[in-house]
C-alpha positions, 0 to 999 in steps of 0.5 A: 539835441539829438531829436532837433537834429534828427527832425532838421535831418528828416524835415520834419518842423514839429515834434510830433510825440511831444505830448506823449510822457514816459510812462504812458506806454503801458499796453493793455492785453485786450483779447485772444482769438484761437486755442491756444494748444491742441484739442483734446475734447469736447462737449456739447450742451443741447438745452443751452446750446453751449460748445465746450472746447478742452485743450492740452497742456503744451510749452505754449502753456497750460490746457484750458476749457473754452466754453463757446455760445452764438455769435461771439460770446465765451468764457475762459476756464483756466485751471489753478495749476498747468494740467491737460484736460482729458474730458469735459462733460456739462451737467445741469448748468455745471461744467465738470472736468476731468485733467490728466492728473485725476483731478476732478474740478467743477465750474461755475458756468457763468462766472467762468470761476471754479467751484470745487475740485477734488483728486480721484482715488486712483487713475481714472480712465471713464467719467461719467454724468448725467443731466438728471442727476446729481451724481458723477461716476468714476472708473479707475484703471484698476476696476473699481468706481467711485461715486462724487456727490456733485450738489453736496460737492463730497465724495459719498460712501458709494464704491463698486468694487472690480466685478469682473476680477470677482467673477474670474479670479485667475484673470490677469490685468482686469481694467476697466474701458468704459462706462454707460448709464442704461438710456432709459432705466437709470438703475442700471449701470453697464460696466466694460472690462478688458475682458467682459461686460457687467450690467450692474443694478443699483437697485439690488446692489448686483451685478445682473449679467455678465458678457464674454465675447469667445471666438471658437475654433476655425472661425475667422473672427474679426481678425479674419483669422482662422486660429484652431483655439479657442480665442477671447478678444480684448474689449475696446468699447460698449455701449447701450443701444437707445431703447436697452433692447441690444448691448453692443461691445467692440473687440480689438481683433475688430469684431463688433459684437451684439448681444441681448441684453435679456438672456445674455446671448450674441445675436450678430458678431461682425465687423465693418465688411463681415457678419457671423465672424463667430461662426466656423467656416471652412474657407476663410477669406484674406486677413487684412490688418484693419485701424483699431476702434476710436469711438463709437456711438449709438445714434437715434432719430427722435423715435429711438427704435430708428437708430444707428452706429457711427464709428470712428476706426475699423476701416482697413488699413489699406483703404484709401478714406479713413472717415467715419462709417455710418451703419443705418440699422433702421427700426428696431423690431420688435423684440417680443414678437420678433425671431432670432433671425430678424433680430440678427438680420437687423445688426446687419443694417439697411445701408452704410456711408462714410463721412468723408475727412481730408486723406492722410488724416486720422480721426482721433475722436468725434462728438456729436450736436443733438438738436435738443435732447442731452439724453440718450448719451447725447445722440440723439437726433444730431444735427451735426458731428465735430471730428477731431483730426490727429493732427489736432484740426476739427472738421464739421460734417452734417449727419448723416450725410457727411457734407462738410460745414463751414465754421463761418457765422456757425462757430465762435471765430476763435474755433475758425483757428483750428478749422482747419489751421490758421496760416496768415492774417493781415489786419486793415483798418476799414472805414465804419460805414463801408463795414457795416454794409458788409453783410454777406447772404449765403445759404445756411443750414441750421445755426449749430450754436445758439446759447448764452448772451454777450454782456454790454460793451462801449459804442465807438461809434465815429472810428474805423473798424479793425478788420483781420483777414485770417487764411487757413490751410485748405484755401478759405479766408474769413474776414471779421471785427476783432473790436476795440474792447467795444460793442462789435455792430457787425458781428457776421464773418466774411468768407472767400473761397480761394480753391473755388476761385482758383478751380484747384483743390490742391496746393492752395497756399496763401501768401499774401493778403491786402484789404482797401480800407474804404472800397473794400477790395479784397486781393490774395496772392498765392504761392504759385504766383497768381493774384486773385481780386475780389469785389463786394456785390451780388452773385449772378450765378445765385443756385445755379454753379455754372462751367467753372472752365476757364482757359489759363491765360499766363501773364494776363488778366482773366475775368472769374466771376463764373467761379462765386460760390453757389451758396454766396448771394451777395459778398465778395465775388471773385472778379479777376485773375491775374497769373503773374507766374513769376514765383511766389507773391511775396507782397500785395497792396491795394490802393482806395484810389484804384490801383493794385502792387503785386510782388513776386520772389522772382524779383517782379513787381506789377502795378495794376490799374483796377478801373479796367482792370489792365496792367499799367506797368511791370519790371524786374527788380533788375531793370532800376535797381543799380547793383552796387559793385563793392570790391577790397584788395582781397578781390572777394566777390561781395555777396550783397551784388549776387543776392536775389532781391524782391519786394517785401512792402509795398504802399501807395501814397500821396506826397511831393517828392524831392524837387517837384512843385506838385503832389502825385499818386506814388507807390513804395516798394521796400526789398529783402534787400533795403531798397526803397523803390519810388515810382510816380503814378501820372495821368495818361492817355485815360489812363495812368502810367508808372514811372522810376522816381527814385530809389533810397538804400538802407541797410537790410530788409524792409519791415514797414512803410508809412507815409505820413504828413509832415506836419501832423504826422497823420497817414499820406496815404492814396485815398480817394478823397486826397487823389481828387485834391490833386486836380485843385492842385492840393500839396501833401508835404509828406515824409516816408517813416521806414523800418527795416529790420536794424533801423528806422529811417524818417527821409524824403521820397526819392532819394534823400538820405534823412534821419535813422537810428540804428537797433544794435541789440535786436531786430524789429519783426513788425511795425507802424507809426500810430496815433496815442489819441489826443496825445501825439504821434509814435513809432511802435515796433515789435522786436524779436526779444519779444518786446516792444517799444515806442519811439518818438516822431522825428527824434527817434527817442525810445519812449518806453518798452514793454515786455510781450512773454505770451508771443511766441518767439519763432513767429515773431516776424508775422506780428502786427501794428496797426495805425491805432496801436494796436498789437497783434502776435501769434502765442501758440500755433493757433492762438493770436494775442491782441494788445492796445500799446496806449493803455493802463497795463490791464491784464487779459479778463474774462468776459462778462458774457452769460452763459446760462438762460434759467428760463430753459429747462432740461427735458425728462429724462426717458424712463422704461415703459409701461410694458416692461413696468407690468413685466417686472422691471423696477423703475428707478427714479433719480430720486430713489438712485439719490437713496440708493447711493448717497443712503438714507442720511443725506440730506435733499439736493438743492434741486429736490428742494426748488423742485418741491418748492415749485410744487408747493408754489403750484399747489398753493396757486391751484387751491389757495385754501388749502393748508397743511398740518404742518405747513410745509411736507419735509423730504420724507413726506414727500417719498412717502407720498410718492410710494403711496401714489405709485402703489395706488397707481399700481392697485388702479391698473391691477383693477383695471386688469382683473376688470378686463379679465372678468368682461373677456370671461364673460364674453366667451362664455356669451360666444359659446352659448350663441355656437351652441343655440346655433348647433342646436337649430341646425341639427332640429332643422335637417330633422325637420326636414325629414318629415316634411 
């Protein structure tokens, strides 16, 4: 009874949900886009050109391991219990993780799934991998390093016992700080302690070389202070230089210090400013405090001689730019023929740059892109480097020039979320075919992440395209598909640059955002109160920046197209600025018929005709909103007459309103307040005026307005097909379906009453009428109690509820429900989670995308040369370090055995007659024929030598009979002389 009343109330004929049962609102929890808590690593794959992203845990819930490829493709890794992930390293088509609780785990790349994990014997603090080996290294805090067999998935016998607390037994609290495999010789292992560095041979199950950084008296150090003692800074880092030539350790004095990694002695102490800090000197400069060392690596070009230092941390703390410091060494000299000052003139480097990052922020970590070796401890030949800020954002910078990159059709959009921080977004339902063409042409560098291939998906092919609108902190704005679970036929991202068109780098906070669903226009409002209108099309100042000045024009409208972005050919341009200057844009609306609302907090309101543009009307809320003056016997002020009051929805339309006997263009404005202002959008003069049609009183704050059709409950809204009816005298009997934060109310424009329903036990944060296709229409809301529900049309019955535990409650008002019911709501910070409320109650799945293409192979890893093989040193292959470590008991690797397969294959393809004895080599007639064939090597090169001996013996000996006939002739022929 309640419904038919409630629809003879609103005017409303039809039951517009009656085909929708109890039960069917079931949502379906489809997608996430973003990181659901803060960064703590990340890593990189070169060879399959993957991005893994680990987080930690947080009250948002646990940490996960995100795993990134081109386009849209990724995986989700969740851990089997709530953990932080403190490094996460890939390892020949593995993912091997390490959390906070020592747990090792490793994944299966492509069934995102988990394969085998295990707990470290102590608190590790160093994890180290290999693509070449099977091998997973562990250094714990107190010194000793374990060894896990990642094919035979077991810990081996393999430990390493604390080397340095060993070799100095009265050292106190001996950790250890790191850990590196020698880039070209895998028998050696370099080993960092808090008080010195060990090189360790698993060839000779020994340590080699033992390295200890002391500062003499009356040298300044890298504190750059002179202390009459003897000092021993703490180390903080180590690592190989490319070609093993140089070990470089860094001190928590500062001090960055080069040894020789042959006889053990310093070639260069220095710090970022300084060089030879280790050396005495008799006036010492001012000490100044400086940031203590984050990370450092050792980058080379694709010739590892041509290499350099990047680091993170060192800089003073006075400095105003705390990025990262390049130091470009140049080619490494060399070491056979060079002096010691050459050498020490090399540490001091040919040139240094800083990457900048944004003032304020610290860098907590970077990771470098190679662009195809994983080796040299994946520094090789980078193409780019991911900051990772302290205040959890990423930034991307090319390498080494430092130049920021943007992450729009470079990086998974989810990353977009913390590149820098997402702060709003607004979702629009845009016509298929004017999104298709929305391809924007921009110049771009090289695609940073280019692995994995999406799984098939589903074609909708006849419905609109459900476009979010995403801003960040520092002014941008990327546009793009989030999908229907379907198949995404324009997968690319748009970008605007707000700050550019703004010509201001500062204080650019987004406040409002508004998309035409069939035009395409874009609108953003600011919260300095200016309005900047977008439009699709090409770019005339393409490669050529031209004077962005611009004078202010305050109140007005100024053309800004001189401000497109450089880069941008064709996309959205800037094309207006309209400085309303009345306090922050509290909302904005565009219309596919050609007008634009703007909104201010100062009680402002502007409609904007788009075809001049020109301004067609503004007003102050003041001006036709009648105060409503309430007083009791108390003669207590009512605070409802005072309160300021400004527009928070605004919507365009197309209906008959109250008494008249014609449709018109209408435009709602809904307040903080619970007014609902109706303004009638006429022909005039060429152009169109606006005029106060009527004003409706609610309750409190406006959450949404939706004009519907009466009979079908379809959207009324001002499109460009149902304006150009108006001139055929079309009707549109239509209905306003508002929702303020205690109520929803179905009424007539202007000023009818209508029907309502009150929400007694919570509020409503956002919500839509939506079609349940084939079904019928309904009224969707998302409520602070974090659930949602349906109501129907026009009875305002509840059909259903639904629970919503992963949104996070204080965001709740910046949810959203679109037309085709779906649900959109912040879980975190930087995560948003996307529901269809018509569904089956299917919980989030990981995608079935691929990660893995088998047909890419990993490159050799770079072994010693031939001179240092000839000089002594013993090659180490990944086999022998299998022997070596696992012992003579274990059995082949999966990979020995398809390695000795293919060879197989290949020697059975090469000469087909041929059959061995026994039919297939087992694993210890292959070692024995590989030591043959390398003593055999060895016999034909110590040949060869001998040869060249004996050839140069013989020609010296030619040379000195050839000198000695010639002394001879010489001598007879001046005796000659004498007689003649």
């Amino acid at each position: 009874m309640a419904s038919f009343l409630r629809g003879r109330q609103a005017g409303m004929q039809n039951d517009l949900s009656a085909n929708i049962l109890l039960g069917t609102f079931v949502p379906d929890d489809r997608a996430r886009y973003g990181i659901n808590s803060q960064i703590s690593c990340i890593a990189y794959e070169p060879v399959q050109s993957l991005l893994a992203v680990g987080t930690n845990e947080s009250k948002y819930g646990s940490g996960m391991v995100y795993v990134f490829g081109q386009s849209r493709v990724q995986k989700l890794f969740v851990p089997s219990r709530s953990c932080s992930f403190a490094n996460v390293q890939f390892c020949a088509n593995r993912l091997v993780s390490l959390d906070t609780k020592n747990e090792v785990t490793i994944w299966d790349l492509d069934t995102g799934k988990r394969i085998t994990g295990f707990r470290a014997p102590g608190a590790v603090t160093c994890m180290v991998t290999d693509p070449m080996l099977d091998w997973c290294f562990l250094g714990t805090q107190t010194g000793e390093i374990y060894a896990y067999d990642l094919d035979r998935e077991r810990m081996s016998q393999f430990r390493l016992p604390n080397f340095w607390a060993e070799k100095d037994p009265k050292a106190r609290a001996v950790a250890l700080v790191s850990m590196q495999l020698h880039p070209r010789d895998i028998g050696k292992l370099l080993i960092a302690y808090t008080h010195g560095v060990v090189v360790y041979s698993f060839k000779q199950n020994v340590p080699n070389k033992f390295f200890e950084y002391q500062v003499p008296p009356g040298a300044p150090g890298g504190s750059c202070q002179v202390v009459e003692s003897l000092r021993k800074p703490k180390i903080t880092h180590a690592l190989w230089h490319p070609t093993g030539t140089f070990i470089l350790t860094a001190h928590d004095d500062g001090s960055l210090v080069f040894w020789d990694a042959k006889d053990g002695r310093v070639v260069m102490a220095r710090t970022l400013y300084d060089t030879n800090v280790d050396q005495p000197v008799p006036n010492p400069g001012s000490s100044t405090p400086k940031h203590p060392y984050v990370r450092i690596a050792w980058c080379c070009k694709q010739n590892p001689e041509d290499s350099g230092l990047l680091i993170a941390g060192g800089q003073k703390l006075d400095e105003p730019s705390n990025g990262l410091t390049f130091i470009d060494l140049g080619i490494t000299p060399n070491y056979a023929t060079s002096s010691w000052q050459i050498l020490s003139d090399y540490t001091k480097g040919k040139r240094k740059n800083t990457l900048e990052t944004p003032p304020g922020v610290g860098v907590a970590n970077f990771f470098l892109i190679p662009r195809v070796s994983p080796h040299f401890a994946g520094a090789q030949d980078p193409i780019a480097v991911m900051a990772l800020l302290s205040s959890g954002e990423i930034l991307t910078m090319s390498f080494p020039s430092g130049y920021p990159i943007s992450p729009t059709n470079q990086l998974h959009p989810s990353i977009s979320f913390v590149h820098p921080f997402a702060t709003k977004f607004e979702v629009t339902t845009l016509d298929r075919g004017q999104w298709l063409g929305m391809v924007e042409k921009r110049s771009q560098g090289e695609s940073l992440v280019k692995g994995g291939a999406e799984a098939p998906r589903p074609r909708r092919r006849f419905e609109g395209r459900t476009i979010i609108q995403v801003a960040h902190a520092d002014g941008t704005i990327r546009i793009w598909d989030v999908g229907h679970g379907d198949e995404i036929e324009n997968p690319s991202q748009l970008q605007v640059d707000v700050a550019r068109a703004l010509d201001r780098y500062e204080d650019v906070d987004i406040t409002a955002m508004t998309l035409a669903s069939a035009t395409g226009e874009f609108a953003v409002g600011t919260s300095r109160g200016e309005v900047i209108i977008y439009r699709w099309g090409g770019n005339q100042y393409f490669g050529k920046p031209p004077n962005q000045q611009i004078e202010s024009n305050p109140g007005g409208i100024t053309n800004v197209s001189t401000r497109a972005e450089p880069s941008l050919k064709a996309g959205l341009q800037p094309f207006s600025l309209y400085e309303m200057m009345q306090g922050p844009i509290s909302a904005i609306k565009t219309s596919d018929a050609g007008f634009l609302a703007v909104g201010s907090e100062n009680g402002f309101i502007s409609i904007i005709d788009l075809r001049g543009p020109s301004i067609m009307f503004q007003a102050s809320m003041t001006e036709f909103v009648k105060q409503e003056k309430r007083s009791s016997f108390l003669k207590r002020s009512n605070t409802m007459s005072t309160s300021k009051e400004w527009p928070v929805v605004l919507e365009f339309g197309v209906m008959t309103l109250d008494e008249d006997k014609y449709s018109s263009i209408c435009c709602f404005a809904g307040t903080n307040l619970g007014k609902v202002i109706t303004f009638k959008l006429l022909p005039s003069g060429g152009g169109f005026s606006a005029t106060l049609a009527g004003v409706a009183h609610l309750n409190d704050k406006v959450i949404s307005i939706c004009p519907i059709v009466a009979d079908t409950g379809k959207p009324a809204l001002a499109t460009g097909h149902t304006v150009a009816g108006l001139r055929e005298g079309r009707h549109v009997n239509g209905l306003l379906v508002v929702v303020t934060q205690s109520e929803a109310r179905i009424f007539k424009p202007a000023t009818t009453k209508g029907a309502s329903k009150s929400f007694d036990d919570y509020l409503c944060d956002a919500a839509a009428v939506t079609e349940f296709e084939l079904h019928g229409m309904a009224l969707v809301g998302v409520f602070g109690d974090r659930i949602t529900r349906a109501f129907s049309l026009p009875g305002l019955k509840e059909l259903g509820s639904y629970p919503l535990p992963m949104m996070d409650g204080s965001r709740s008002s910046s949810s959203v429900v679109t037309e085709e019911g779906d649900v959109f709501c912040w879980t975190g910070p930087s995560e948003l989670a996307i529901l269809q409320v018509w569904g089956t109650g299917k919980e989030l799945e990981n995608t079935a995308d691929k990660l893995i293409n088998p047909a890419l192979e990993i490159p050799p890893r770079p072994t010693i040369s031939n001179v240092q093989w000839i000089s002594g040193t013993q090659y180490v292959s990944p086999t022998d370090l299998d022997l070596l470590i696992g012992g003579p008991k274990r059995p082949p690797s999966k990979r020995m055995i398809s390695a000795t397969a293919a060879m197989e294959r290949n020697a059975g393809v090469a000469s087909p007659g041929y059959s061995g004895s026994s039919g297939q080599e087992g694993w210890g007639d292959y070692l024995t024929r590989q030591l043959n064939e390398r003593t055999e090597k060895l016999t034909i090169m110590n040949d060869g030598l001998d040869s060249a001996a004996d050839t140069s013996q013989r020609w010296a000996d030619d040379v000195g009979k050839f000198v000695s006939q010639q002394k001879r002739k010489m001598l007879l022929g001046s005796i000659t002389s004498k007689f003649s």
